[in-house]
GUTIZA-176301 format. One line per 2 residues: their letters; for each residue z, x, y of N, C-alpha, C. Coordinates in steps of 0.2 Angstrom, whole numbers, plus 5000, padded with zeros to 4 digits. Each point is the difference from the previous one (the first is absolute). Example, Ala and Ser with C-alpha at 12.3 -4.5 7.8 and 13.67 -1.06 7.14 Angstrom:
as = 5039/5066/4972/5000/4996/5006/5000/5004/5006 ~ 4996/4998/5005/5001/5004/5006/5003/4996/5005
% end
This chain:
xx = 5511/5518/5515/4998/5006/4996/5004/5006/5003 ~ 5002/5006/4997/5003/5007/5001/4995/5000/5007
xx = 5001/5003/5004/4999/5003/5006/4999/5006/5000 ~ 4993/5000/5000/4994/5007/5003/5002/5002/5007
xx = 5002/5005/4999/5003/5004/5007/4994/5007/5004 ~ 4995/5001/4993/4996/5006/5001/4994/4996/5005
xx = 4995/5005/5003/4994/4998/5003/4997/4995/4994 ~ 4997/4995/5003/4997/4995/4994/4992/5003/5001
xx = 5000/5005/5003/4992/5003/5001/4999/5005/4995 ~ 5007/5002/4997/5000/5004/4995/4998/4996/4994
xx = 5000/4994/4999/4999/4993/4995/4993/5001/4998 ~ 4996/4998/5006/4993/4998/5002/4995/5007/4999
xx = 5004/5007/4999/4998/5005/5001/4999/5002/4992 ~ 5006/4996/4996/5001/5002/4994/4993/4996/4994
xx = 5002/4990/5004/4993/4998/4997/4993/5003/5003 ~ 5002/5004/5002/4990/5001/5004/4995/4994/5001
xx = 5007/4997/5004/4997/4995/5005/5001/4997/5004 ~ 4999/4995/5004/5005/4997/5007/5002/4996/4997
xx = 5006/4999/5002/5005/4993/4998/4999/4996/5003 ~ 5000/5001/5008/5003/4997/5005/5007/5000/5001
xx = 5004/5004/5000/5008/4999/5000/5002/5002/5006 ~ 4995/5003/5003/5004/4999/5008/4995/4996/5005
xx = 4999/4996/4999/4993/4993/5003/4995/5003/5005 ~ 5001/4999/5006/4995/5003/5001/4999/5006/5002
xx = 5006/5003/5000/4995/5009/4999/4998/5002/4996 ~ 5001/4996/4992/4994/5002/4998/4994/4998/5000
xx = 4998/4997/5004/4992/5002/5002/4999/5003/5004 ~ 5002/5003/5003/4999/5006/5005/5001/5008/4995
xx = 4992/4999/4998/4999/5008/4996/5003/5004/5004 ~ 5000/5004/5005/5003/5004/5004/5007/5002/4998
xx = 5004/4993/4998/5007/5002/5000/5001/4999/4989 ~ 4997/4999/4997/4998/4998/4994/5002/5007/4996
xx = 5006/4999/4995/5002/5007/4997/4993/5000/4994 ~ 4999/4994/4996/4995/5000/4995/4994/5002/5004
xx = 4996/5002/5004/4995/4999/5005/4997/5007/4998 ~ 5011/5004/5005/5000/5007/5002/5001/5004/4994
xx = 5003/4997/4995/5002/5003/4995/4997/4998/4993 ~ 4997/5002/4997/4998/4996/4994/5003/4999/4994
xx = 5005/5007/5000/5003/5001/4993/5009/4997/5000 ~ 5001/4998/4994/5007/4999/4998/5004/5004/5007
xx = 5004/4997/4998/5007/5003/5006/5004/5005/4997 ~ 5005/5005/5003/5002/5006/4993/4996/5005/5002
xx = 5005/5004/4998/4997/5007/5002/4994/5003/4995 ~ 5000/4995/4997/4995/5003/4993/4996/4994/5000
xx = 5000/4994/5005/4994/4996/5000/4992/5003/4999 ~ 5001/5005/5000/4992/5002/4999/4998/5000/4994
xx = 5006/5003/4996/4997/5001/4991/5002/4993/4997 ~ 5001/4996/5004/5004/4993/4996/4991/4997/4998
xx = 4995/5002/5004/4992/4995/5000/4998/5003/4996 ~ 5004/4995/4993/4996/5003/4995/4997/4993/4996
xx = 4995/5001/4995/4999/4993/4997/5008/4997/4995 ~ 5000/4994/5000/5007/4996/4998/4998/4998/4994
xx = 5004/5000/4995/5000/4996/4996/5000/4993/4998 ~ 4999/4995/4995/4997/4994/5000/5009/4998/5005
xx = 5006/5002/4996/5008/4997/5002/4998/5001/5008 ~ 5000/5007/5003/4999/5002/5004/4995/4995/5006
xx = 4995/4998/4997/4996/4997/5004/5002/4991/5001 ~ 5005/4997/4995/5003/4995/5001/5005/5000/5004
xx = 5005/5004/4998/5004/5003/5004/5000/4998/5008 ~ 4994/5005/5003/4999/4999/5007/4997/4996/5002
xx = 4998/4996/4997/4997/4995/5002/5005/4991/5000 ~ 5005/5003/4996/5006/4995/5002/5006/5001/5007
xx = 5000/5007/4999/5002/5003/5005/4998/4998/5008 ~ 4993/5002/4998/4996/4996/5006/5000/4994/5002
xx = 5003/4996/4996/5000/4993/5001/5005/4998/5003 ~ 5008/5004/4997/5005/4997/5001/5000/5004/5006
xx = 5000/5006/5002/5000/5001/5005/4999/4998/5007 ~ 4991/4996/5000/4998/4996/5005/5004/4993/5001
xx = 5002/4999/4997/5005/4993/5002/5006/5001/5001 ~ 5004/5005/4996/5006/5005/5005/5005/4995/4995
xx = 5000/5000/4994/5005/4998/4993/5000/5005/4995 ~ 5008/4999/4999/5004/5006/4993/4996/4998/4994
xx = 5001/5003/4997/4996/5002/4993/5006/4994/4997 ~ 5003/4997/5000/5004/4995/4996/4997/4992/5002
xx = 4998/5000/5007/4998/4994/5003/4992/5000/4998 ~ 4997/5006/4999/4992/5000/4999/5000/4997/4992
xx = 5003/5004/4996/5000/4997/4991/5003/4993/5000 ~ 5004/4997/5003/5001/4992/5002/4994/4995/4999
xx = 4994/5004/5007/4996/4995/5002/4993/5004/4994 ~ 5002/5005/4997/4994/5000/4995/5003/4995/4990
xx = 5008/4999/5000/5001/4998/4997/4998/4989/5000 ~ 5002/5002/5006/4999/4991/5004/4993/4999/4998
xx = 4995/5003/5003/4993/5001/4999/4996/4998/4992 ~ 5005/5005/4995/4997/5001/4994/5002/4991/4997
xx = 5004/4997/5004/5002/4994/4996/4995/4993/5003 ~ 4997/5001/5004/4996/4995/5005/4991/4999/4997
xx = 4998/4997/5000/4993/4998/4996/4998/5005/5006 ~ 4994/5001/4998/4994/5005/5003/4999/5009/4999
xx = 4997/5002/5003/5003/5008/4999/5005/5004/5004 ~ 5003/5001/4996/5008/5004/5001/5000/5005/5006
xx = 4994/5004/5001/5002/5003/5005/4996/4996/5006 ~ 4997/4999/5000/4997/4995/5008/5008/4995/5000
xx = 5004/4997/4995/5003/4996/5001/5006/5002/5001 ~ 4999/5008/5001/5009/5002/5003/4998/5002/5008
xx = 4994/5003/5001/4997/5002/5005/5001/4993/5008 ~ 4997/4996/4994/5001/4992/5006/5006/4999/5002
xx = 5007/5002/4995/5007/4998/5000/5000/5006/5005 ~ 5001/5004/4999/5001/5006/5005/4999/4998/5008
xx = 4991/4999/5000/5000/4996/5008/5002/4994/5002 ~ 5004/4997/4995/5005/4995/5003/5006/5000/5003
xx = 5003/5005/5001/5006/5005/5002/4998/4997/5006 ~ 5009/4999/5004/4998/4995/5006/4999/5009/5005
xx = 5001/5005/4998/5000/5006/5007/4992/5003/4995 ~ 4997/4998/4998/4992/5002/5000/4996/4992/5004
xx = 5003/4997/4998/4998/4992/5006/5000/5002/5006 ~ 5007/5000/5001/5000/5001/5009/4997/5007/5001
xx = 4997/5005/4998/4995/5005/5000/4993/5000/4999 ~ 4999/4995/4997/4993/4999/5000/4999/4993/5006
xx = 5004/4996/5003/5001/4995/5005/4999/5005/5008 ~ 5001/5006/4999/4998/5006/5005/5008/4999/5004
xx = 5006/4998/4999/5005/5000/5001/5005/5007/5000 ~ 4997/5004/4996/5002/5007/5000/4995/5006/4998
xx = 5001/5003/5001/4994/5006/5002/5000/5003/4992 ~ 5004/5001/4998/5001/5001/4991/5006/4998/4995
xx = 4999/4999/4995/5004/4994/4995/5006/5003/5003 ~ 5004/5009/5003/5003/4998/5001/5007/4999/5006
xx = 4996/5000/5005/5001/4996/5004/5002/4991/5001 ~ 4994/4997/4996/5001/4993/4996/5006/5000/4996
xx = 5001/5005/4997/5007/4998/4997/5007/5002/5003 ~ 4999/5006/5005/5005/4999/5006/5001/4992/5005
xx = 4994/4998/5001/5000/4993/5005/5003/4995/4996 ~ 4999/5000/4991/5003/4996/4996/5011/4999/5001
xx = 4999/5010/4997/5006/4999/5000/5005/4999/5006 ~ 4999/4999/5007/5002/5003/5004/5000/4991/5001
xx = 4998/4995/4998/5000/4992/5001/4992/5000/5006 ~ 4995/5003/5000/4997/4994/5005/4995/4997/4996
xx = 5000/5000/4994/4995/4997/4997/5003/4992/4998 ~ 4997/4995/5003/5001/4993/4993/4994/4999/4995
xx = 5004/4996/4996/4995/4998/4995/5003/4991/5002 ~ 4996/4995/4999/4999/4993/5001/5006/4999/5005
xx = 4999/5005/5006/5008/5000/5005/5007/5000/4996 ~ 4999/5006/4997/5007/4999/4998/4999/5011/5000
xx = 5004/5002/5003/5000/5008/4996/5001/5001/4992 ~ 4995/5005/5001/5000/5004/4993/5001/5006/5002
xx = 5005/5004/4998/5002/5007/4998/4998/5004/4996 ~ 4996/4996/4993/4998/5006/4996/4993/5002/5000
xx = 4997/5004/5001/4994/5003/5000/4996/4998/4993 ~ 5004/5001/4994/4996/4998/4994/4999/4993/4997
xx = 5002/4996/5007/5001/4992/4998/4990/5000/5001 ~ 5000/4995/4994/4993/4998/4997/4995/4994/5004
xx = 4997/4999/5005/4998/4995/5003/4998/4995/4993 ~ 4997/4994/5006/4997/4995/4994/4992/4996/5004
xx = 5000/4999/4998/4994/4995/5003/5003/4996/5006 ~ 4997/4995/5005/5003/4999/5006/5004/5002/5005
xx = 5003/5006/4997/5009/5002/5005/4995/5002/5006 ~ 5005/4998/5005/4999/5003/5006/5003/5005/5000
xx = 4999/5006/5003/5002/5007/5002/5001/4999/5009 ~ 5005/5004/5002/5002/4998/5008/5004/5006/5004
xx = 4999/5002/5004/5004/5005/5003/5004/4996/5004 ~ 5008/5001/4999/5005/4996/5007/4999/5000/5003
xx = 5003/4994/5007/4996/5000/5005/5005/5004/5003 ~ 5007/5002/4999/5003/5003/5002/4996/5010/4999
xx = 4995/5002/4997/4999/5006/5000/4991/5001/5003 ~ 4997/4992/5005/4994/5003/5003/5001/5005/5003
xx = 5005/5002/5005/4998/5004/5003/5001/5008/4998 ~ 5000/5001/4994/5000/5007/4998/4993/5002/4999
xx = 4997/5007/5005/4994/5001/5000/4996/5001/4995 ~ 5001/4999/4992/4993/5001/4995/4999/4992/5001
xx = 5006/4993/5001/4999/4996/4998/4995/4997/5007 ~ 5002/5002/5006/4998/4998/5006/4993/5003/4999
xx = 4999/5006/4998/4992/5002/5000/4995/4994/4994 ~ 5004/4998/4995/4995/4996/4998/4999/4993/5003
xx = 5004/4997/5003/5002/4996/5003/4992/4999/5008 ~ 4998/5005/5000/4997/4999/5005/4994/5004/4998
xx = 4999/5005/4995/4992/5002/4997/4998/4997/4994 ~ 5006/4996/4997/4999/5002/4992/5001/5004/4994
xx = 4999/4998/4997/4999/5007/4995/4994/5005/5001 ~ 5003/5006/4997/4996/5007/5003/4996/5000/4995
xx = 5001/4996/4993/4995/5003/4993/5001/4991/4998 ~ 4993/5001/4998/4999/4994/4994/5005/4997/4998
xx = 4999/4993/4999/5006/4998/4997/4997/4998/4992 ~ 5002/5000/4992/5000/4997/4996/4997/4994/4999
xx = 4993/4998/4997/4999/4994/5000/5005/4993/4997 ~ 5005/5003/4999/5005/4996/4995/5004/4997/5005
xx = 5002/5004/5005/5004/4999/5006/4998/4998/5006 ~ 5003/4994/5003/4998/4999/5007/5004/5001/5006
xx = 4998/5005/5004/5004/4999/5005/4999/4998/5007 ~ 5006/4998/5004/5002/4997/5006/5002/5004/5005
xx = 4996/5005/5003/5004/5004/5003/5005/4998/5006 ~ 4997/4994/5004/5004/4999/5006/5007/4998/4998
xx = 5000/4998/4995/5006/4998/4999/5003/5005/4994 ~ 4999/5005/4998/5002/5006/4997/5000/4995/4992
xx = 4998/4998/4994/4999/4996/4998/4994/5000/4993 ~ 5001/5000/4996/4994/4998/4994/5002/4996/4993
xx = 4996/4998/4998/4998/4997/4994/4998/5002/4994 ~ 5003/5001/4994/5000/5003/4993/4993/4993/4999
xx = 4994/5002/4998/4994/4994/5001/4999/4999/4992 ~ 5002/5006/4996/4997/5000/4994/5004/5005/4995
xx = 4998/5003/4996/5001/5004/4996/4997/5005/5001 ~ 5003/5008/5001/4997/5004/5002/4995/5001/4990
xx = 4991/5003/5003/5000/5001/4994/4999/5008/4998 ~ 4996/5003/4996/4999/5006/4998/4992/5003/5008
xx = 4996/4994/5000/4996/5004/5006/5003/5003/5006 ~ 5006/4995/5001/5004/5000/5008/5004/5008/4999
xx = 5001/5002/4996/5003/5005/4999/4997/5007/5000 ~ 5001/5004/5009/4993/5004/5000/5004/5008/5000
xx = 5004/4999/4996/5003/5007/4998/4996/5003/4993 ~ 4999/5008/5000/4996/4999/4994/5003/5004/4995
xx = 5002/4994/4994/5006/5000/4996/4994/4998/4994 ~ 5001/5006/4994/4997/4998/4993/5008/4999/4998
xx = 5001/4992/4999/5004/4997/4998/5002/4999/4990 ~ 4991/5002/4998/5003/5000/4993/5005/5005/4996
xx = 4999/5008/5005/5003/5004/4999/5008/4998/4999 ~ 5000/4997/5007/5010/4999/4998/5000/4996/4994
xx = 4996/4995/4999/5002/4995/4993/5000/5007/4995 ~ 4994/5003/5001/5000/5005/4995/5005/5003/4997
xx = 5005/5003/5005/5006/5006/5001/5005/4996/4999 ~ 5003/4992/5001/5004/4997/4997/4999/4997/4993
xx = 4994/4999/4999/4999/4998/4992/5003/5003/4995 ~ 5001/5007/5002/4998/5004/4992/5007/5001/4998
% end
């Protein structure tokens, strides 16, 4: 995707909400722009909090979506096009494709503090997929694969801290991990409850239907 150069706190400021796009500071309300600040970003953010219209309220709520997974608006209408063609409901079924993205795996495996980080680890080669490097962050896990950090990159310290605590947050019930050996397993199909982002997904079907 184009490369976001600006604060991505301006992002999370803009949705009126936490992304998590910078892992764990944001949890540390202290340091939290959305926390400290309530309103849009801009010098006119204060007169921006006004009621939205119906576009409006889809709008940001696709926004919100594409943004927390850290994908171009070309890539996001892909996987709501992919979606719309799959039996089931179109937006839980682009949402699942979404979290199958191998740099939201290795992010929710506690491998990187936020998606993007994970996709730094991705493109930089320490990630494999069934021992083999994968490079591209949008590559689509599947049921069984193994996910694995080289063994040539233990000793880099996000990787050696898990390697010896664990993961710092929850893991996915869909996903298992190995910490000692830096390591997990795709167990399942992520579904619409594993997905604790709070996204009304019918809005974006909404916004691209019409």
């Amino acid at each position: 995707m184009a490369r976001y150069t600006d604060s991505v706190c301006r992002q999370c400021r803009r949705e009126g909400m936490k992304l998590f796009l910078k892992g764990d500071r944001c949890y540390n309300d202290a340091k939290c722009a959305v926390v400290k600040r309530h309103t849009p970003p801009g010098q006119h953010g204060q007169a921006r909090a006004r009621k939205l219209s119906e576009y409006g309220t889809q709008l940001r709520e696709k926004q919100k979506c594409r943004r927390a997974y850290g994908v171009s608006e070309s890539q996001f209408h892909k996987y709501y096009e992919t979606a719309s063609n799959m039996k089931g409901v179109t937006g839980e079924n682009m949402l699942c494709l979404i979290e199958r993205r191998l740099d939201n795996v290795v992010y929710r495996l506690g491998f990187g503090t936020s998606r993007a980080q994970a996709r730094q680890w991705i493109t930089h080669g320490h990630i494999l997929v069934d021992g083999q490097k994968v490079d591209i962050p949008s590559y689509l896990v599947k049921v069984g694969q193994k996910i694995s950090v080289r063994s040539d990159s233990y000793d880099v310290p996000a990787f050696k801290l898990v390697r010896e605590q664990g993961a710092d947050k929850p893991i996915a019930k869909w996903l298992e991990l190995d910490a000692p050996n830096l390591s997990g397993i795709v167990a399942a199909m992520p579904q619409r409850d594993d997905i604790d982002l709070t996204i009304e997904e019918h809005l974006i079907v909404e916004l691209y239907s019409k």
